[in-house]
PyMOL Python script that loads the backbone (N, CA, C, O; Angstrom):
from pymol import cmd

cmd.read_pdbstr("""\
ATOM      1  N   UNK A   1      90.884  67.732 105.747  1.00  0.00           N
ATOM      2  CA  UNK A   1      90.357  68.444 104.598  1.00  0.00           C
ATOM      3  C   UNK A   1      89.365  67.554 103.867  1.00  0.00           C
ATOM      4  O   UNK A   1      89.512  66.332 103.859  1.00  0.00           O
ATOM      5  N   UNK A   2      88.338  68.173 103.243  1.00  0.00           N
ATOM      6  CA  UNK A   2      87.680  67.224 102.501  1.00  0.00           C
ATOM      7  C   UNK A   2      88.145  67.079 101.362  1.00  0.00           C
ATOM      8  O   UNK A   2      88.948  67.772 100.737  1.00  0.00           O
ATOM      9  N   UNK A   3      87.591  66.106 101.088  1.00  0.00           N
ATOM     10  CA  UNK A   3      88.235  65.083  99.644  1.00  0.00           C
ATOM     11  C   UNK A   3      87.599  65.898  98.088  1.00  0.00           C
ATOM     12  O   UNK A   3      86.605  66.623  98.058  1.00  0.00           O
ATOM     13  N   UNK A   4      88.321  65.603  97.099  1.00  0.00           N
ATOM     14  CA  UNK A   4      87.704  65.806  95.712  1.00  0.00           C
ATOM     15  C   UNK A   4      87.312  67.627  95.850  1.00  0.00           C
ATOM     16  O   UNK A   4      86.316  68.060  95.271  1.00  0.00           O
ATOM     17  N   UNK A   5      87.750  68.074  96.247  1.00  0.00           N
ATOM     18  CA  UNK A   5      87.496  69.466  96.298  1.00  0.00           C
ATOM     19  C   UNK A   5      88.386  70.542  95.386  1.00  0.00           C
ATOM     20  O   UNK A   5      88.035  71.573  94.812  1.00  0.00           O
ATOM     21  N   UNK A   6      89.689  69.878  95.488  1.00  0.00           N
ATOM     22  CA  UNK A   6      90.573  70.216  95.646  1.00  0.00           C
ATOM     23  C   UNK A   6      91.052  70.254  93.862  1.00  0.00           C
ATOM     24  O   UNK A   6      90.461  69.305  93.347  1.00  0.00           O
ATOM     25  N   UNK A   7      91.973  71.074  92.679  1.00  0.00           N
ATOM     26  CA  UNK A   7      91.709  70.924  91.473  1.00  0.00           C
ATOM     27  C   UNK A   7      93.659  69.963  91.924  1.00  0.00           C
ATOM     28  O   UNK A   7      94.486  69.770  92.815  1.00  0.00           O
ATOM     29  N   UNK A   8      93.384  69.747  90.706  1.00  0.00           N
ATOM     30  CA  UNK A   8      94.753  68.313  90.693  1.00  0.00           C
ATOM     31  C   UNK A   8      96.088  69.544  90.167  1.00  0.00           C
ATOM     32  O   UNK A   8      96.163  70.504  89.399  1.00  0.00           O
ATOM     33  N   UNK A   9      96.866  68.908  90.983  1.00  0.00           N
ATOM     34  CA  UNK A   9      98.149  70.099  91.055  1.00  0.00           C
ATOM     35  C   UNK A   9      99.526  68.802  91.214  1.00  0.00           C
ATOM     36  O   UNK A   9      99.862  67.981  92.068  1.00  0.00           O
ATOM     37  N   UNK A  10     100.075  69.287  89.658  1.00  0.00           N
ATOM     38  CA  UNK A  10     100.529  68.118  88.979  1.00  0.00           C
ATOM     39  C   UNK A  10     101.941  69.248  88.225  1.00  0.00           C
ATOM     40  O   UNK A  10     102.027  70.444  88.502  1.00  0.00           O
ATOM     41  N   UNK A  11     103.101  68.371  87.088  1.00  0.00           N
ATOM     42  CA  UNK A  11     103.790  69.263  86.651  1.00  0.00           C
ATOM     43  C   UNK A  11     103.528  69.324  85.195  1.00  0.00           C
ATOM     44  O   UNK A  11     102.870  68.514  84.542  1.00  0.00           O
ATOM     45  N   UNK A  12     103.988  70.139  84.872  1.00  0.00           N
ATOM     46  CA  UNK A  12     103.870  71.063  83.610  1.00  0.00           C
ATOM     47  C   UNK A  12     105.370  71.483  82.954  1.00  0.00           C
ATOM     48  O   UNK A  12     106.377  71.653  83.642  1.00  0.00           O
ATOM     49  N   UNK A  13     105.324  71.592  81.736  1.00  0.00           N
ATOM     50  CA  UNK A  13     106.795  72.701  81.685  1.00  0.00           C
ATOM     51  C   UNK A  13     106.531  73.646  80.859  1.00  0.00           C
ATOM     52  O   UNK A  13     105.745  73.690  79.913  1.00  0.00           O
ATOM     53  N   UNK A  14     107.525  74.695  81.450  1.00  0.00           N
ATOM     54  CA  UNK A  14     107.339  76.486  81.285  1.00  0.00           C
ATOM     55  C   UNK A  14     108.630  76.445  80.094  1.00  0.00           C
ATOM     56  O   UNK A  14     109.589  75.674  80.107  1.00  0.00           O
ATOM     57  N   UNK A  15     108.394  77.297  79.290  1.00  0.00           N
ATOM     58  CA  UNK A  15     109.017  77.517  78.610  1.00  0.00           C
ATOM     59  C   UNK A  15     109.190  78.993  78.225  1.00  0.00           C
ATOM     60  O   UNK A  15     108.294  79.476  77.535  1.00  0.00           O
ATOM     61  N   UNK A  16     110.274  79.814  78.596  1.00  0.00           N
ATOM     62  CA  UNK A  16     110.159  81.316  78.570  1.00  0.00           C
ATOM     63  C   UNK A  16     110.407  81.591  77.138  1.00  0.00           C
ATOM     64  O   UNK A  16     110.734  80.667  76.393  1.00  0.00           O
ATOM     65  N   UNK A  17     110.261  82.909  76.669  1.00  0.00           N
ATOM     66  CA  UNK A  17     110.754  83.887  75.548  1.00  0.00           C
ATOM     67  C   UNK A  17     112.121  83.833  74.725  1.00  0.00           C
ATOM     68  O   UNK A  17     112.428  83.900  73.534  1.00  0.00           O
ATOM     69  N   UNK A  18     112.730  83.693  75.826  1.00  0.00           N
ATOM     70  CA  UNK A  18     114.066  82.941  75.277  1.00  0.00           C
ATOM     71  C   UNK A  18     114.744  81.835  75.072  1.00  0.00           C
ATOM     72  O   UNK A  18     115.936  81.620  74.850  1.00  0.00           O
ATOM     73  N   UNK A  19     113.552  80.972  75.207  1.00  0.00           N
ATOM     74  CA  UNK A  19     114.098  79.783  74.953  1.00  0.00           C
ATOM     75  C   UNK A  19     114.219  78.296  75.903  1.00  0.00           C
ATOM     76  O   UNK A  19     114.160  77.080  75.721  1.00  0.00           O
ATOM     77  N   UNK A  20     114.424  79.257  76.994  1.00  0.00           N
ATOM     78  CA  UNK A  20     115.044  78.269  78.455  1.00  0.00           C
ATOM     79  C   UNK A  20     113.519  77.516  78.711  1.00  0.00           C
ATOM     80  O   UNK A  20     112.451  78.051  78.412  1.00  0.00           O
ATOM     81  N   UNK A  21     113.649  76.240  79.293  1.00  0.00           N
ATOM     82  CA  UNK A  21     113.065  75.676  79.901  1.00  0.00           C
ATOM     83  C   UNK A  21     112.545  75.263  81.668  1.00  0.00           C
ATOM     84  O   UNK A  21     113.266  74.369  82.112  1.00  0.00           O
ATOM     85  N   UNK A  22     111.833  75.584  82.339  1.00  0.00           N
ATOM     86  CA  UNK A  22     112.102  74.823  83.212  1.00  0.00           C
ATOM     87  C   UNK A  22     110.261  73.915  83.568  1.00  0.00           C
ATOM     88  O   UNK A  22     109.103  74.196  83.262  1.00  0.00           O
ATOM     89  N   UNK A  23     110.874  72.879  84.282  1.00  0.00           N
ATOM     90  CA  UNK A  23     109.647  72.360  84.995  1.00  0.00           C
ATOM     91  C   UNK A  23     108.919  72.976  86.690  1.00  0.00           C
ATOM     92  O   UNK A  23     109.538  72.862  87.748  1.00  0.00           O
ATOM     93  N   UNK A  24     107.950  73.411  86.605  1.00  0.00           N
ATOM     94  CA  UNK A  24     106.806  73.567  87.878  1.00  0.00           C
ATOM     95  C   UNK A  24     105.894  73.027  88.300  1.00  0.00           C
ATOM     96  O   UNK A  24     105.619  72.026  87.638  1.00  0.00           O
ATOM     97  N   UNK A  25     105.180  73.225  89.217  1.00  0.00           N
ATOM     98  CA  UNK A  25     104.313  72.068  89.571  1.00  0.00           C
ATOM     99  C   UNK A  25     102.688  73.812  89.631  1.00  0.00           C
ATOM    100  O   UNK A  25     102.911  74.959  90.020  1.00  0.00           O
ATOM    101  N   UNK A  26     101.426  73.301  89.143  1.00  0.00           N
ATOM    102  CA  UNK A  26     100.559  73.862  89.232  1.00  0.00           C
ATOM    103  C   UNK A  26      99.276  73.392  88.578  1.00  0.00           C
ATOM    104  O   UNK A  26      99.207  72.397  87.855  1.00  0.00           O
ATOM    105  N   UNK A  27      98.257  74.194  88.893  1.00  0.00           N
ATOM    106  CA  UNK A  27      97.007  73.650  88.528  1.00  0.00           C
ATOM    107  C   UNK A  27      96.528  74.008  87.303  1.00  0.00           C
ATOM    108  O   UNK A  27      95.324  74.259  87.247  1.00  0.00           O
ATOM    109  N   UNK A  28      97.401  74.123  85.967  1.00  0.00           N
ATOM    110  CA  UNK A  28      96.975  74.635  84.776  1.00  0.00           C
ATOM    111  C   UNK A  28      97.023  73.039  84.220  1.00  0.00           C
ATOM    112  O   UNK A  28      97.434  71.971  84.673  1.00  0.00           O
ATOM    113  N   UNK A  29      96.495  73.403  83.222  1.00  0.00           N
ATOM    114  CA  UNK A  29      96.651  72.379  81.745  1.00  0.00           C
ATOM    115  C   UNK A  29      96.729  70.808  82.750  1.00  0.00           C
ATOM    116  O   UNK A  29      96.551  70.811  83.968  1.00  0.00           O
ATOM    117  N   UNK A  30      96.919  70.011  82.234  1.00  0.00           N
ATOM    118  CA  UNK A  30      96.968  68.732  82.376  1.00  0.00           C
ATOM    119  C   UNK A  30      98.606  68.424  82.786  1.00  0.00           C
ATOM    120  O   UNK A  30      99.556  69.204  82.730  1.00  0.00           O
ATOM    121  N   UNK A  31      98.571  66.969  83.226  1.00  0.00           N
ATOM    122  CA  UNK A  31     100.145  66.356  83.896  1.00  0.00           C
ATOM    123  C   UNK A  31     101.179  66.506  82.537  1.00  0.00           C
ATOM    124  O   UNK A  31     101.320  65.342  82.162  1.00  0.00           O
ATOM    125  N   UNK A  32     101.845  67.255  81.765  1.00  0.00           N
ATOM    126  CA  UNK A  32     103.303  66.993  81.139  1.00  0.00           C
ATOM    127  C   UNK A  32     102.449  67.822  80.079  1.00  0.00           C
ATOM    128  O   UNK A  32     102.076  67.165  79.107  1.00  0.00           O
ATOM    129  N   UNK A  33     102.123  69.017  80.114  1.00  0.00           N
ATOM    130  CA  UNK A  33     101.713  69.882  79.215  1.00  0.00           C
ATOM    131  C   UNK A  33     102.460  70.933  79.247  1.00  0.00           C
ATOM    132  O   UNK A  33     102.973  71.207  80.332  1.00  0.00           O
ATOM    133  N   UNK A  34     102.700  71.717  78.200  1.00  0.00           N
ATOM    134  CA  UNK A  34     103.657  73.099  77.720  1.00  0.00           C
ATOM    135  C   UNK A  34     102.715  74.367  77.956  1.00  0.00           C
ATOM    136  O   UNK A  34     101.625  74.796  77.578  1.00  0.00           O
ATOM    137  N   UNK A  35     103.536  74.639  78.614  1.00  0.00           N
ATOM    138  CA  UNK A  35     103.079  75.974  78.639  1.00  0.00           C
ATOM    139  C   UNK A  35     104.233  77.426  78.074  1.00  0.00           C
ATOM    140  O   UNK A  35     105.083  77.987  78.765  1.00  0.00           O
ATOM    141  N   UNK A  36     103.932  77.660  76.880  1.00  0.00           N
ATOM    142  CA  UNK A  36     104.771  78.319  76.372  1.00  0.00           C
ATOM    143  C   UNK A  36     104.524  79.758  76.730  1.00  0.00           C
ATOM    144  O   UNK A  36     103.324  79.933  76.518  1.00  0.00           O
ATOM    145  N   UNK A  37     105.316  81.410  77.377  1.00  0.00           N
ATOM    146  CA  UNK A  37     104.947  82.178  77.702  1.00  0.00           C
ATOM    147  C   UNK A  37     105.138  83.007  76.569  1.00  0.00           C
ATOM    148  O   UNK A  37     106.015  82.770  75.738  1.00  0.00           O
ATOM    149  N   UNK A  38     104.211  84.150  76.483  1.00  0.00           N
ATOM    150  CA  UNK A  38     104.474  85.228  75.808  1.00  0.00           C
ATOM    151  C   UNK A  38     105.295  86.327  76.259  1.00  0.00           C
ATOM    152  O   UNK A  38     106.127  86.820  75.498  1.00  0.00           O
ATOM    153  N   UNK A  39     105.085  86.861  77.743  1.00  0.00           N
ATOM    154  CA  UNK A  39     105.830  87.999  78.479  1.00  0.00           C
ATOM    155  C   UNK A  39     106.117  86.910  79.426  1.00  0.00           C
ATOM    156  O   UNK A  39     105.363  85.999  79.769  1.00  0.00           O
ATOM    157  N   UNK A  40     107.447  87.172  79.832  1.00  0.00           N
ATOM    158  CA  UNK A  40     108.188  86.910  80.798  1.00  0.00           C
ATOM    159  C   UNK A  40     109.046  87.569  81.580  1.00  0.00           C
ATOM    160  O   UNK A  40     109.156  88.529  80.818  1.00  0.00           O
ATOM    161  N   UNK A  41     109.786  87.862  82.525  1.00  0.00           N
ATOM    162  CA  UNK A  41     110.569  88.403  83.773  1.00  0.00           C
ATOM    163  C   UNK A  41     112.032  88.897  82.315  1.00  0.00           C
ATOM    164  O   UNK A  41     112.682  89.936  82.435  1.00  0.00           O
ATOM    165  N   UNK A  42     112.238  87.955  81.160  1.00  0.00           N
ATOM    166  CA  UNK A  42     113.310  87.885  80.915  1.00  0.00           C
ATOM    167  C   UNK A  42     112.634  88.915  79.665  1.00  0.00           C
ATOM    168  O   UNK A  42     113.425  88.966  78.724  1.00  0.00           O
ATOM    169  N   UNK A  43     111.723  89.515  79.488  1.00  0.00           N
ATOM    170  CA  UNK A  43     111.237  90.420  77.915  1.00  0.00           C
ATOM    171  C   UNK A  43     110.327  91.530  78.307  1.00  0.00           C
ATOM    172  O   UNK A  43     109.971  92.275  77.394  1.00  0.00           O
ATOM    173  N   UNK A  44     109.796  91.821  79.772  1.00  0.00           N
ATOM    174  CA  UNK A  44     109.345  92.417  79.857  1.00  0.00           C
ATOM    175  C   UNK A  44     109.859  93.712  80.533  1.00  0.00           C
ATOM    176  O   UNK A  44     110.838  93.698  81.278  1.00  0.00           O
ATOM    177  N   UNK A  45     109.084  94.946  80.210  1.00  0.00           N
ATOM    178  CA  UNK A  45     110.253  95.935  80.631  1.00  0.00           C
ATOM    179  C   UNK A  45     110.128  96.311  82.174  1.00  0.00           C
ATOM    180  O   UNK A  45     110.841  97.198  82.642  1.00  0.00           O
ATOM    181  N   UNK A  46     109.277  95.669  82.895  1.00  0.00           N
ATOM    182  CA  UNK A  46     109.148  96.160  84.148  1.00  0.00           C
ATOM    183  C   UNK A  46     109.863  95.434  84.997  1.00  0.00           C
ATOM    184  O   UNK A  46     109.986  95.915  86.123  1.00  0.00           O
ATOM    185  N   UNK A  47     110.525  94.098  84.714  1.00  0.00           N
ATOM    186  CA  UNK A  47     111.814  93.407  85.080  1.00  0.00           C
ATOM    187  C   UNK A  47     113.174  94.011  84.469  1.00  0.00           C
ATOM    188  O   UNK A  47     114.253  93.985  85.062  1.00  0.00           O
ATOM    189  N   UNK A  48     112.922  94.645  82.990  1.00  0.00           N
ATOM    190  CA  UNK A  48     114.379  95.014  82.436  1.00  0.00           C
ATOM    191  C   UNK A  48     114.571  95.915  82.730  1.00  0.00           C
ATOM    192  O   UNK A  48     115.763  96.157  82.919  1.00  0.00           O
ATOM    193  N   UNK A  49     113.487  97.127  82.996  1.00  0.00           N
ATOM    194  CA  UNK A  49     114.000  98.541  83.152  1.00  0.00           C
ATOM    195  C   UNK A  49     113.411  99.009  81.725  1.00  0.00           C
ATOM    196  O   UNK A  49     113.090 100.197  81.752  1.00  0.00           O
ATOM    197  N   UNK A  50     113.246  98.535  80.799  1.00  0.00           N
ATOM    198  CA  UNK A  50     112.757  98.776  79.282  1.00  0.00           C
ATOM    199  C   UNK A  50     113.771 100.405  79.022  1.00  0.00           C
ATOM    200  O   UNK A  50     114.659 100.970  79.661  1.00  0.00           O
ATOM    201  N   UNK A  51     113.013 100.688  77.703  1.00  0.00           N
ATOM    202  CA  UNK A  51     113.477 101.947  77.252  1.00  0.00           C
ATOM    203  C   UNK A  51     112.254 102.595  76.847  1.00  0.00           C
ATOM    204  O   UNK A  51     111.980 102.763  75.659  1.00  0.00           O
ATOM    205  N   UNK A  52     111.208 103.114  78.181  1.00  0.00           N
ATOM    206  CA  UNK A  52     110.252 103.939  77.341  1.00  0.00           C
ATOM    207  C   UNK A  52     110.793 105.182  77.617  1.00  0.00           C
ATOM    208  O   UNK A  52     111.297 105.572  78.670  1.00  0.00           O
ATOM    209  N   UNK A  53     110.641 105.759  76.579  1.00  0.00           N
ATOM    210  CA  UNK A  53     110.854 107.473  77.144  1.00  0.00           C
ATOM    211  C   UNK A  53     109.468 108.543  77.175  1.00  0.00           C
ATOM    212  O   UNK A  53     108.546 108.540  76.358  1.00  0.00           O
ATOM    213  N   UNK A  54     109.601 109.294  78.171  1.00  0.00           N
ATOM    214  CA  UNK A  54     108.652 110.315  78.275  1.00  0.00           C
ATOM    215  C   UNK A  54     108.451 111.638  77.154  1.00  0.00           C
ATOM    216  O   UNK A  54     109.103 112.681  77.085  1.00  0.00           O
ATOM    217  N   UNK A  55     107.579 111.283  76.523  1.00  0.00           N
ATOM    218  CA  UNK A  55     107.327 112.451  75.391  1.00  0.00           C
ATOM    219  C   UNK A  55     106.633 113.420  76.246  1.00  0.00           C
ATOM    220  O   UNK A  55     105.510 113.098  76.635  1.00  0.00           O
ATOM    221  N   UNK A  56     107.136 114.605  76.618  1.00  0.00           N
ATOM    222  CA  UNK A  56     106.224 115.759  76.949  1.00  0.00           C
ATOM    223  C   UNK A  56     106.333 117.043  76.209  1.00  0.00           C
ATOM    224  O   UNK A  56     107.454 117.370  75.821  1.00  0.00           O
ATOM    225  N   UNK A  57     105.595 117.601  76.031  1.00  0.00           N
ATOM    226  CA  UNK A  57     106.227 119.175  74.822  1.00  0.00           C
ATOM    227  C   UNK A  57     105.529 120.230  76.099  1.00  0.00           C
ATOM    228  O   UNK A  57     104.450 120.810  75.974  1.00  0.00           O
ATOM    229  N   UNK A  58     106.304 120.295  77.153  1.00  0.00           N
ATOM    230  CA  UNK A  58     105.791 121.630  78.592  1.00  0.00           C
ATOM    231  C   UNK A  58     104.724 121.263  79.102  1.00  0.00           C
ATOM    232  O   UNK A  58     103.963 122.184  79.401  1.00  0.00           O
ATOM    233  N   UNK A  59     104.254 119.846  79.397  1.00  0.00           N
ATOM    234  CA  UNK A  59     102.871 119.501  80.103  1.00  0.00           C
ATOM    235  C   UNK A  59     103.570 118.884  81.399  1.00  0.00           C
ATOM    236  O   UNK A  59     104.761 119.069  81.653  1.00  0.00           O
ATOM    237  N   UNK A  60     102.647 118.081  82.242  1.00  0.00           N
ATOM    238  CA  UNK A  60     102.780 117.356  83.468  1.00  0.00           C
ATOM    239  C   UNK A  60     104.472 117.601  83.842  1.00  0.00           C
ATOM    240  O   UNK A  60     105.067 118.363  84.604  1.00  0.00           O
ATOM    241  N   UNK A  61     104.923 116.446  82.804  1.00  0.00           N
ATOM    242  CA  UNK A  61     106.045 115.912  83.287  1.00  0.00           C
ATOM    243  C   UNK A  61     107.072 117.177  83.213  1.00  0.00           C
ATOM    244  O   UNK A  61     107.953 116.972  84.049  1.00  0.00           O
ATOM    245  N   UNK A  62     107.261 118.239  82.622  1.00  0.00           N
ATOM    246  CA  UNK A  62     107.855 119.330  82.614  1.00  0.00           C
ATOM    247  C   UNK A  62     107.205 120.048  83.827  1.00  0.00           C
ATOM    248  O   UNK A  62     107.784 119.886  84.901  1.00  0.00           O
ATOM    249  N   UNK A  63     106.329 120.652  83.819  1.00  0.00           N
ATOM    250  CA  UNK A  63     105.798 121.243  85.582  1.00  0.00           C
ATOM    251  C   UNK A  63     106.479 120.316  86.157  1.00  0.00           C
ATOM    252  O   UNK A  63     107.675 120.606  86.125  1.00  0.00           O
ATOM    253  N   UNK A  64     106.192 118.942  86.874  1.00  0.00           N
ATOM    254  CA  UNK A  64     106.899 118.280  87.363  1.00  0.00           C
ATOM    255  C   UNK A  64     107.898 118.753  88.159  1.00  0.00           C
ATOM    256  O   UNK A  64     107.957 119.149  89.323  1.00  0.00           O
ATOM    257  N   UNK A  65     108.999 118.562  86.877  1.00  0.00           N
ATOM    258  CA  UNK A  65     110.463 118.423  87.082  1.00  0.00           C
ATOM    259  C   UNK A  65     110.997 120.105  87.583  1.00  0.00           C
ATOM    260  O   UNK A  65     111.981 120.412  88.256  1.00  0.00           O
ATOM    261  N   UNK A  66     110.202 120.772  87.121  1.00  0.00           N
ATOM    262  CA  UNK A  66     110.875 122.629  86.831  1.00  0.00           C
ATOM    263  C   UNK A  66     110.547 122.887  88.851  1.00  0.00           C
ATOM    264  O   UNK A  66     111.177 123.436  89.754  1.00  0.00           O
ATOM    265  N   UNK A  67     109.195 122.110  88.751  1.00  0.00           N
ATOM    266  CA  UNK A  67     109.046 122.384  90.442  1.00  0.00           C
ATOM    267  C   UNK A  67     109.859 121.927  91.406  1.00  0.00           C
ATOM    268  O   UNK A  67     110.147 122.525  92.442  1.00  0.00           O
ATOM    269  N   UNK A  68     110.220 120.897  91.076  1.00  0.00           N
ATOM    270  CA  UNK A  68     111.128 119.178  92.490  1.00  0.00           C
ATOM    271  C   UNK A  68     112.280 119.493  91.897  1.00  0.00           C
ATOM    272  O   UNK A  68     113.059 118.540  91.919  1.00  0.00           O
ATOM    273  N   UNK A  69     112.983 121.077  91.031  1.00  0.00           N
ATOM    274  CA  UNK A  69     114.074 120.563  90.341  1.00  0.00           C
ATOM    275  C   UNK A  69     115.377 120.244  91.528  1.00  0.00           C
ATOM    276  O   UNK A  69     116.105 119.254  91.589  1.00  0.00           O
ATOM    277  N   UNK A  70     115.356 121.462  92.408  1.00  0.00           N
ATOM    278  CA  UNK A  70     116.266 121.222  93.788  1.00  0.00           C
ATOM    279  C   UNK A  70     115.912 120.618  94.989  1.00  0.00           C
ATOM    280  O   UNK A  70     116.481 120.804  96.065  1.00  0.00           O
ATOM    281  N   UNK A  71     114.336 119.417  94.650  1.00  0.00           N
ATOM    282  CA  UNK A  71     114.422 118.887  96.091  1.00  0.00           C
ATOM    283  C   UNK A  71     115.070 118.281  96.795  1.00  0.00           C
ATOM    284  O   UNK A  71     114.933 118.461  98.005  1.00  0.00           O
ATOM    285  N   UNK A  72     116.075 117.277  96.275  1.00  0.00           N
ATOM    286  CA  UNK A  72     116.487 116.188  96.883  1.00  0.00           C
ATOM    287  C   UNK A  72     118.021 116.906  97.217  1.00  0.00           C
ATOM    288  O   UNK A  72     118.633 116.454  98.185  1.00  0.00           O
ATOM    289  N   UNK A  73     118.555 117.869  96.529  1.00  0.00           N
ATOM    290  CA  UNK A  73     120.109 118.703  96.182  1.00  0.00           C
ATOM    291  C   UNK A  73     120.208 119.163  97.452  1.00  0.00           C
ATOM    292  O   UNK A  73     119.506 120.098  97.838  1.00  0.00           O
ATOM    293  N   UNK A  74     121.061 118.575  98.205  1.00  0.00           N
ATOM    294  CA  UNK A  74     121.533 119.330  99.577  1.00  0.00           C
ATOM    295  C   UNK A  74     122.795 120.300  99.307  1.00  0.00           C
ATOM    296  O   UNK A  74     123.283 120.950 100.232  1.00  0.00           O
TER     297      UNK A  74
END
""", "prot")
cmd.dss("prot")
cmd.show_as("cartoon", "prot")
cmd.util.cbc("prot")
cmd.orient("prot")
C-alpha cells in the first residue's frame, strides 16, 4: 500500500445518551478525544420500537387496513 495516504485511525471514547461509556478505535477527532452522542441505539426509536402512533381520520392508512383486513387470517 502506499504510504501517508491513509487518515490516522487511532482511539477515541464514545459516550452514549445514557451515560455508559465505551472506547473505539476510528478516524474521527484526534487520539483520546470524546465523542459524546446525541441519538443512539439506546434513545432512538428505530432500535426501541418508539411509540409513534398513526393519526389517520379515513385516509391511506384506513383504506389500507379495511382492504388487507383478512389477508393473512387463515
Amino acid at each position: 500500500m502506499k504510504s501517508n495516504i491513509h487518515p490516522d485511525y487511532h482511539f477515541v471514547k464514545v459516550v452514549m445518551t445514557d451515560g455508559t461509556e465505551y472506547t473505539t478505535r476510528t478516524t474521527w477527532g484526534k487520539e483520546g478525544d470524546t465523542l459524546a452522542l446525541d441519538i443512539d441505539s439506546t434513545s432512538h426509536p428505530a432500535w426501541t420500537g418508539g411509540s409513534q402512533q398513526l393519526l389517520d381520520r379515513g385516509g391511506r392508512v384506513s383504506k389500507f387496513q379495511k382492504k388487507f383486513a383478512g389477508f393473512l387470517k387463515a
